[in-house]
C-alpha positions in Angstrom: -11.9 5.4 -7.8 -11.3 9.1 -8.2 -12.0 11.5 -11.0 -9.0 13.1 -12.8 -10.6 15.5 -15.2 -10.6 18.0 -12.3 -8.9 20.2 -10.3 -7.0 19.5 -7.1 -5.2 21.6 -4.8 -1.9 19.9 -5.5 0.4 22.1 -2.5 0.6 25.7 -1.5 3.1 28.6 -2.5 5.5 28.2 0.3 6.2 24.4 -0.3 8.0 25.4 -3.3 9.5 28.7 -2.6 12.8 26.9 -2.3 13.0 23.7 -4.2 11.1 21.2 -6.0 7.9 19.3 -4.6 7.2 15.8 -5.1 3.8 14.7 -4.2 1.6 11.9 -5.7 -2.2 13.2 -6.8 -4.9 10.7 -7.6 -2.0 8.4 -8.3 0.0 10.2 -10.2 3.9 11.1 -9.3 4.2 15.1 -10.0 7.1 17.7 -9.4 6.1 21.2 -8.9 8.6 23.6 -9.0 8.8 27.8 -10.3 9.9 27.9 -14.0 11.3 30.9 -15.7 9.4 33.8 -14.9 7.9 32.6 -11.7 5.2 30.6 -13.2 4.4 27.1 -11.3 5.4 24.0 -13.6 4.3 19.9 -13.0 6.0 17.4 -14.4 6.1 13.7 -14.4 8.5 12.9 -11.6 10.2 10.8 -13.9 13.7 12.0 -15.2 14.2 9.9 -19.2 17.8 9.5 -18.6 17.7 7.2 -16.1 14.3 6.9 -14.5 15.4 8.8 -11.4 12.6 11.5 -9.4 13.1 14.9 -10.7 11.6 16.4 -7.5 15.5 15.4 -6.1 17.1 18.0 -8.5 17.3 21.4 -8.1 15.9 24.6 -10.0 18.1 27.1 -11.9 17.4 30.3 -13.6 13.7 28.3 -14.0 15.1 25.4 -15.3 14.3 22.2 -13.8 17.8 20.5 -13.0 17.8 16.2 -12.6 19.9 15.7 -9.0 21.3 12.8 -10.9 22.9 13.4 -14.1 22.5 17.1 -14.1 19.9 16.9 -17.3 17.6 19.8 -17.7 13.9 19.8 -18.4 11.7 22.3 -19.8 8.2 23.1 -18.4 6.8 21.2 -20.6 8.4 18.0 -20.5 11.1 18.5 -22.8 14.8 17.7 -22.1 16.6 21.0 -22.8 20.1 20.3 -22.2 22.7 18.4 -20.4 26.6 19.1 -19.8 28.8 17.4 -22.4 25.2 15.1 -24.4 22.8 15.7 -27.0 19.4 15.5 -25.6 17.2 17.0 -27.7 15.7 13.7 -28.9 14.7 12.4 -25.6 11.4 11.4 -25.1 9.2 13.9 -23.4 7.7 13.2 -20.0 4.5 14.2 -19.0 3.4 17.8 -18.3 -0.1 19.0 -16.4 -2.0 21.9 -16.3 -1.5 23.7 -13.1 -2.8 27.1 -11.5 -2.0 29.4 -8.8 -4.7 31.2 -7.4 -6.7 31.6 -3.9 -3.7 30.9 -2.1 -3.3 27.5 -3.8 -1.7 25.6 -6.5 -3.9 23.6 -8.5 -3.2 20.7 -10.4 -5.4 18.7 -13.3 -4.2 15.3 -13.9 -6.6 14.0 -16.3 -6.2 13.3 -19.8 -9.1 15.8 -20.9 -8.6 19.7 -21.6 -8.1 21.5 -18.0 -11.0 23.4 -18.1 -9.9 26.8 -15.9 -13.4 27.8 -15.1 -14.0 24.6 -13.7 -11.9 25.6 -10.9 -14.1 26.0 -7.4 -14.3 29.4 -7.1 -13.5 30.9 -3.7 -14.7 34.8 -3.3 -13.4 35.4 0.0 -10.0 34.4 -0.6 -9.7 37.7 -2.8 -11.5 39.8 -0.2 -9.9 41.9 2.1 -12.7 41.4 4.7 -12.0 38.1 5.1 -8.7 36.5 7.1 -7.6 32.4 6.2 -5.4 30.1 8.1 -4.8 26.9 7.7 -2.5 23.5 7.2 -1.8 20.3 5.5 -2.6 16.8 6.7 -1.1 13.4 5.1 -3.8 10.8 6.2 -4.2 7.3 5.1 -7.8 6.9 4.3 -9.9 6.0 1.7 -11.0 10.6 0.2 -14.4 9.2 0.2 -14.3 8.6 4.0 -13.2 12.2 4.7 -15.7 12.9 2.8 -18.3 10.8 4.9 -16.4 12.4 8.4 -17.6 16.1 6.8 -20.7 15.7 5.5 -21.7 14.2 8.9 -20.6 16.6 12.1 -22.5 13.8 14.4 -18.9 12.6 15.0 -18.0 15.9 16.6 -19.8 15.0 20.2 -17.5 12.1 20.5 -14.3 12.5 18.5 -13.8 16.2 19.6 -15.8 16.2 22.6 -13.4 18.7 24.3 -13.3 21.7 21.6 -16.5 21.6 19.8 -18.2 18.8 20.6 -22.0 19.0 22.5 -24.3 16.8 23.0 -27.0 19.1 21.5 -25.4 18.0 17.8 -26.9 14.8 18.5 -30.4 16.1 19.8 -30.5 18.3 16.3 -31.6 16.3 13.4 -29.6 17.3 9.9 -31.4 18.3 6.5 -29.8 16.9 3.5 -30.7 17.7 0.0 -29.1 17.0 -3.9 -29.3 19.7 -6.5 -27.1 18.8 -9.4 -23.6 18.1 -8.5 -23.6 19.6 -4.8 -24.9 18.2 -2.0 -25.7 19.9 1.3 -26.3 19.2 5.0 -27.3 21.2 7.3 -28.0 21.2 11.3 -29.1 24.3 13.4 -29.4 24.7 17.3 -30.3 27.3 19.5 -30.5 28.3 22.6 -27.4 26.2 23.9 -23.9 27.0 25.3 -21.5 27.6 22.9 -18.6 24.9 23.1 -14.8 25.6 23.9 -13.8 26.8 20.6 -16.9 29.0 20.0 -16.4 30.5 23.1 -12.9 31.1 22.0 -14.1 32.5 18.7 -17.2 34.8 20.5 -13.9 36.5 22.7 -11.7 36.8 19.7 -15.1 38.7 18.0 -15.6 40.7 21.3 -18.4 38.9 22.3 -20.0 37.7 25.2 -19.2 33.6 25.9 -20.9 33.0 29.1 -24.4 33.5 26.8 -26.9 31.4 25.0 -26.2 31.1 21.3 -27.3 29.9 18.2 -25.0 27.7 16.1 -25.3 26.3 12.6 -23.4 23.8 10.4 -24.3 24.1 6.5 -21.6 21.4 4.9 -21.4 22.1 1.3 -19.8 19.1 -0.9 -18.9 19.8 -4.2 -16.9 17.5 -6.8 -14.1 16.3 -7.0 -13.7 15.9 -3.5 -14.2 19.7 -1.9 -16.5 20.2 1.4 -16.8 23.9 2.5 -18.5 24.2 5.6 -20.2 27.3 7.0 -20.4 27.7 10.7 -20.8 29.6 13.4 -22.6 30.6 16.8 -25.1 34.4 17.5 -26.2 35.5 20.7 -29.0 33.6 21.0 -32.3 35.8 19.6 -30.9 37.7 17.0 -31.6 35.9 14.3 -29.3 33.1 14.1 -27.7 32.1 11.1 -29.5 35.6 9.9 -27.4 37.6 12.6 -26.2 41.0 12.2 -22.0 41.0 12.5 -22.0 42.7 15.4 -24.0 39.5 17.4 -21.9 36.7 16.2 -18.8 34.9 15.0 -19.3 33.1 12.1 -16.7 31.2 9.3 -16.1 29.1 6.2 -14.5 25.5 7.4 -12.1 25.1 4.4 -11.7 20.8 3.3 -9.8 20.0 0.1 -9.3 16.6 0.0 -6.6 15.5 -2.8 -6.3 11.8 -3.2 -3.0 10.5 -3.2 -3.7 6.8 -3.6 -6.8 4.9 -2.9 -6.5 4.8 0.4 -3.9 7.8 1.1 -4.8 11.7 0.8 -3.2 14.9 1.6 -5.9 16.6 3.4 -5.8 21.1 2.9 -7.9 22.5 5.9 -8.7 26.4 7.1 -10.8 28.2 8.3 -11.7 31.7 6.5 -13.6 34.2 8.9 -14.7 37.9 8.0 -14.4 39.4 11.4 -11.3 41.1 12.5 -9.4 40.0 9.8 -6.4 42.3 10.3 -6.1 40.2 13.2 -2.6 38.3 13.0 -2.8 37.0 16.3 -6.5 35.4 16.2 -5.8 33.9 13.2 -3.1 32.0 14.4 -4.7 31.3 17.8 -7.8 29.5 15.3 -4.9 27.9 13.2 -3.5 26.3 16.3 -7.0 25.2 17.7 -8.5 24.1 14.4 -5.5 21.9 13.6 -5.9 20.3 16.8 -9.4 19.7 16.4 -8.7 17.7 12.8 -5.4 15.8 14.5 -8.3 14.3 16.8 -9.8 12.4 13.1 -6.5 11.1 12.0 -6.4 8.4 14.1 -10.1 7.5 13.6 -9.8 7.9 9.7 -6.6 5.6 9.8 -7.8 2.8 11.4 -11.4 3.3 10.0 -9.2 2.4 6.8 -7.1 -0.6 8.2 -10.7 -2.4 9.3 -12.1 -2.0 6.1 -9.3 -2.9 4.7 -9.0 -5.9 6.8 -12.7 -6.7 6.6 -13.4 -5.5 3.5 -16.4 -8.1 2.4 -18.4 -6.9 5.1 -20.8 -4.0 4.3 -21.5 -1.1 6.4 -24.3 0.7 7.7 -26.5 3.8 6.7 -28.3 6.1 8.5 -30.4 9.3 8.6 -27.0 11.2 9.5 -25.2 9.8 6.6 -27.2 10.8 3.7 -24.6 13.7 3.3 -22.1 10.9 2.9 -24.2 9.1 0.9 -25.3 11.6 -1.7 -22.4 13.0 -2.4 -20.6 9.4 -3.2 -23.2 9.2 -5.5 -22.5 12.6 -7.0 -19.2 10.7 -7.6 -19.6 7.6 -8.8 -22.1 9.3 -11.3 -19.4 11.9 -12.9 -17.2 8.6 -12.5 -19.3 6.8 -14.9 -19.4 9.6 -17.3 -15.8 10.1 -17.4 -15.1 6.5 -17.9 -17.5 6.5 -20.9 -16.0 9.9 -22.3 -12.4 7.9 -22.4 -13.5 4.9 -23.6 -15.2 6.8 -26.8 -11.9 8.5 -27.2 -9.8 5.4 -27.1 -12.2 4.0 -30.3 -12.4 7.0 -32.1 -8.6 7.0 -31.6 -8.4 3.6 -32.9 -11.0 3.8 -35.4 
């Protein structure tokens, strides 16, 4: 249902600053943890003595200690030691390729090579122009209909009527197009009111908020499962989406959706912004009202999943406003396909 040759944000730095990390990624059972040197290690969370999680031990000196027995593993799967037993022929457990960059640990828990420059690239979160903020959600959905809830912001006049929310979403018709392995919708208005939270963002810019704007919403999906959005609001006449800095506030809606199970994920959301990014004080102030603003889909995405779970021979409905939805499932049932096929070669040739 998911692909695994990929890369997945698997946690961020300071969930392992003090101890090990369990967490499950496209079904998988990992332990992250700092190895010698400070490098980030995963593991099987599977101890070979006795079956028990690693991610209950504890790390010393970089090494990887089994809250159990006490056994010690190497970064790379290897028992290393253990007081008073000979543990050197233990069977290894799984290790996966892992990298820390962009303010994020990623993790690749398919069988093929980890390709690094596969990884999505983020420019901004090297730039010093640019601030980010953001959080962790555990949701129990289905990725793909996160996936669906981003590529189509309709939902926004309803589900977060009180923050960003307008009916004007629903008077603006989306474009959607395909080229290659991204997929992107976009919706522009102009001339309205900006909503709560952009009038929030136009003050925190030194703007005007009690002025006609022009807002935009360009939601970028690439595979696995990563939606960047870019969005924003401009005093209305200045060129929109085209808008010098000084006439708007504008930012990159950060979603990195990592499947857990098939119908659980831990959703990584933000918000990058290039104005006043020195600004310790709006950042936090977006943090707080951005992570409000997703708490308002959990509840929709949860039950969304029980129904279908519940009803799940009963098919549902497409529209013009879910092509972005639509498209990019397609995108991943495609690379799906392909990856199947790869494995299955390389199980004959293997056999051969």
């Amino acid at each position: 249902m998911f692909l695994k040759n990929a890369w997945y944000v698997a946690c961020t730095p300071d969930e392992i600053a003090q101890e090990p990390l369990g967490r499950t990624i496209c079904g998988e059972a990992m332990v992250f943890y700092r190895a010698a040197g400070g490098a980030v290690a995963a593991l099987e969370d599977f101890c070979p003595h006795r079956g028990a999680p690693l991610s209950l031990g504890f790390v010393r000196d970089g090494t990887l200690v089994c809250g159990y027995h006490g056994l010690e593993m190497g970064c790379h799967g290897k028992a290393t030691g253990m007081p008073g037993q000979r543990v050197n022929g233990f069977p290894a457990v799984r290790s996966f390729p892992v990298i820390e960059r962009y303010g994020f640990i990623w993790v690749w828990p398919g069988d093929a090579a980890a390709d690094p420059a596969a990884l999505h690239p983020l420019p901004w979160a090297e730039d010093p122009a640019w601030a980010y903020g953001g959080g962790l959600y555990h949701i129990r959905c289905d990725y793909r209909l996160m996936i669906d809830n981003l590529m189509d912001l309709t939902h926004e006049t309803y589900v977060h009527a009180s923050s960003i929310g307008q009916k004007e979403i629903d008077e603006a018709p989306p474009k959607t197009t395909s080229e290659g392995d991204e997929v992107v919708t976009s919706r522009f208005m102009e001339n309205i009111m900006a909503p709560p939270f952009w009038r929030m963002a136009l003050r925190g810019n030194g703007l005007a908020d009690d002025v006609p704007v022009d807002r935009w919403q360009i939601c970028r999906f690439s595979p696995p499962s990563h939606v960047m959005i870019e969005v924003g609001v401009a005093h209305a006449g200045h060129g929109g989406y085209h808008a010098s800095a000084e006439h708007k506030a504008a930012s990159v809606v950060v979603d990195f959706i990592t499947p857990e199970t098939e119908a659980s994920i831990w959703y990584f959301w933000g918000m990058a912004r290039n104005f006043r990014p020195d600004d310790a004080a709006l950042t936090d102030q977006i943090r707080e009202g951005q992570g409000k603003i997703f708490a308002e889909d959990l509840e929709m995405l949860e039950r969304q999943q029980r129904n279908l779970e519940a009803w799940p021979q009963r098919k549902l409905l497409k529209l013009n406003i879910d092509a972005g939805g639509v498209l990019s499932r397609r995108v991943i049932d495609r690379l799906l396909a392909s990856e199947r096929g790869a494995s299955a070669n390389a199980t004959q040739n293997a056999e051969a």
